[in-house]
C-alpha positions as CSV (number, residue, x, y, z in Angstrom):
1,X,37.4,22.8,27.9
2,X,38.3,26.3,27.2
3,X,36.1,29.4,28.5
4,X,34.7,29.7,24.7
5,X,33.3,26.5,25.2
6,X,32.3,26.3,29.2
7,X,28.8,26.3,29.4
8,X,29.1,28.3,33.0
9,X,30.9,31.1,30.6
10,X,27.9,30.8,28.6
11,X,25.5,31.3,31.4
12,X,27.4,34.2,32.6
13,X,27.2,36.2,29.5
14,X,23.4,35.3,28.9
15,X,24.1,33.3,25.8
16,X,23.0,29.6,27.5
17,X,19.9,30.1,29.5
18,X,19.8,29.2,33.3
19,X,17.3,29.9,36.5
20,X,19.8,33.3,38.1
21,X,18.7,33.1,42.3
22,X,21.3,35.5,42.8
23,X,24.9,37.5,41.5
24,X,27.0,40.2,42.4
25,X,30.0,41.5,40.7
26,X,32.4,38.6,41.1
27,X,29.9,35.5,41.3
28,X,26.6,34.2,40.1
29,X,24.1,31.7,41.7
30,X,21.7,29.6,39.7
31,X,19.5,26.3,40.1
32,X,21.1,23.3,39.5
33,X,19.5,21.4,36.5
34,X,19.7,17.9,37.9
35,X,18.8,18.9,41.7
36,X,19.7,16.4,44.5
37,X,17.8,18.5,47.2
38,X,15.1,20.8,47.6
39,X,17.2,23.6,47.2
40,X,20.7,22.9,45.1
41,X,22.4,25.3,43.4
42,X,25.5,26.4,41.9
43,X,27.6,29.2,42.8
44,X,29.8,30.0,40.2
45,X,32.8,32.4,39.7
46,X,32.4,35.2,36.6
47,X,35.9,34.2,36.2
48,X,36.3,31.4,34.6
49,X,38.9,29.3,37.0
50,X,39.2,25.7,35.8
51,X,39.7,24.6,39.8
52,X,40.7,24.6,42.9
53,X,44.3,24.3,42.2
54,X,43.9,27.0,38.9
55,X,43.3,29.7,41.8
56,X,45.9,32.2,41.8
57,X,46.9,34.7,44.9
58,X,44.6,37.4,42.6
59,X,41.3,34.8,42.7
60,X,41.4,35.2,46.1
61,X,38.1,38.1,46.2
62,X,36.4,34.8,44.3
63,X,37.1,32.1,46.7
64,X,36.0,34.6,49.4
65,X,32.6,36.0,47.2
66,X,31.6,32.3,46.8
67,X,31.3,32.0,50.8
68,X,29.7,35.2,51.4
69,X,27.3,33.8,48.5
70,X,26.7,30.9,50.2
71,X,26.2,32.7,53.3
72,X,23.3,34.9,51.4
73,X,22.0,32.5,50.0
74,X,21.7,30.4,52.9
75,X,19.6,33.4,54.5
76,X,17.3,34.0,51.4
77,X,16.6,30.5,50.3
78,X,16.0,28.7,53.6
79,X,15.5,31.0,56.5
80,X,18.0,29.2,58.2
81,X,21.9,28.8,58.2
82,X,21.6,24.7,57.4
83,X,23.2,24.0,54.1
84,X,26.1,21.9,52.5
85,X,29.2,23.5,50.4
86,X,30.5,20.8,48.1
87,X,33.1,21.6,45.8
88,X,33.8,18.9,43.2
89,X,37.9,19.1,42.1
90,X,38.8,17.3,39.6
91,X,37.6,14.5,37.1
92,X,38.1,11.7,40.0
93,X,36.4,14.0,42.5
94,X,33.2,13.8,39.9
95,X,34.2,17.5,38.5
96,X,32.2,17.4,35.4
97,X,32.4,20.8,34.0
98,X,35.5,22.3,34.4
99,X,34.9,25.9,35.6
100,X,34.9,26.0,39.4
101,X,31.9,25.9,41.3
102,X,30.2,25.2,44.7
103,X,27.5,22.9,45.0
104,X,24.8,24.8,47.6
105,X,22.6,22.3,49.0
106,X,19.6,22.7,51.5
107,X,16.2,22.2,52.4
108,X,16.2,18.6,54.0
109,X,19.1,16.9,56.3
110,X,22.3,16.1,54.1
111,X,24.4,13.7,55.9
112,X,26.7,12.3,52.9
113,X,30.0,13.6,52.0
């Protein structure tokens, strides 16, 4: 999938529609549309980065802006610091859309990995 097609591209540039909790400069946060917790969402680079191993020295303020995201968000959305970061790399890892992103999950005790 090419950024032209990446529906997280699409979201970005408010041409696909999406629930936005949250964005800054170099990430945005929005409600995941299959939810497998009270609160799930995605934190997703504005660059589009395939994954994990597409990051390049200079992605390095993305890697780092999804954390602090997750960090805000963990404040804003629960009250508490409880959450889970899950980051899906790669079609045997269950990556189904290839633009890299962080699962955020909280609101009830998450004990799978």
């Amino acid at each position: 999938m090419n950024e032209k097609n990446c529906i997280f591209c699409k979201i970005i540039s408010r041409t696909s529609p999406a629930t936005i909790v949250a964005e800054n400069e170099h990430v945005i946060a929005i409600k995941d549309i299959s939810p497998k917790a009270p609160v799930h969402l995605l934190i997703i680079p504005k660059k589009h980065i395939v994954d994990v191993q597409s990051l390049l020295p200079e992605d390095n303020v993305y890697a780092a802006a999804i954390l602090q995201m997750a960090r805000q968000l963990s404040a804003m959305e629960t009250g508490r610091r409880d959450c889970k970061l899950i980051i899906n790399n790669g079609v045997g890892a269950g990556q189904l859309v290839f633009h890299l992103h962080c699962h955020f999950l909280s609101g009830k005790k998450i004990v799978e990995v």
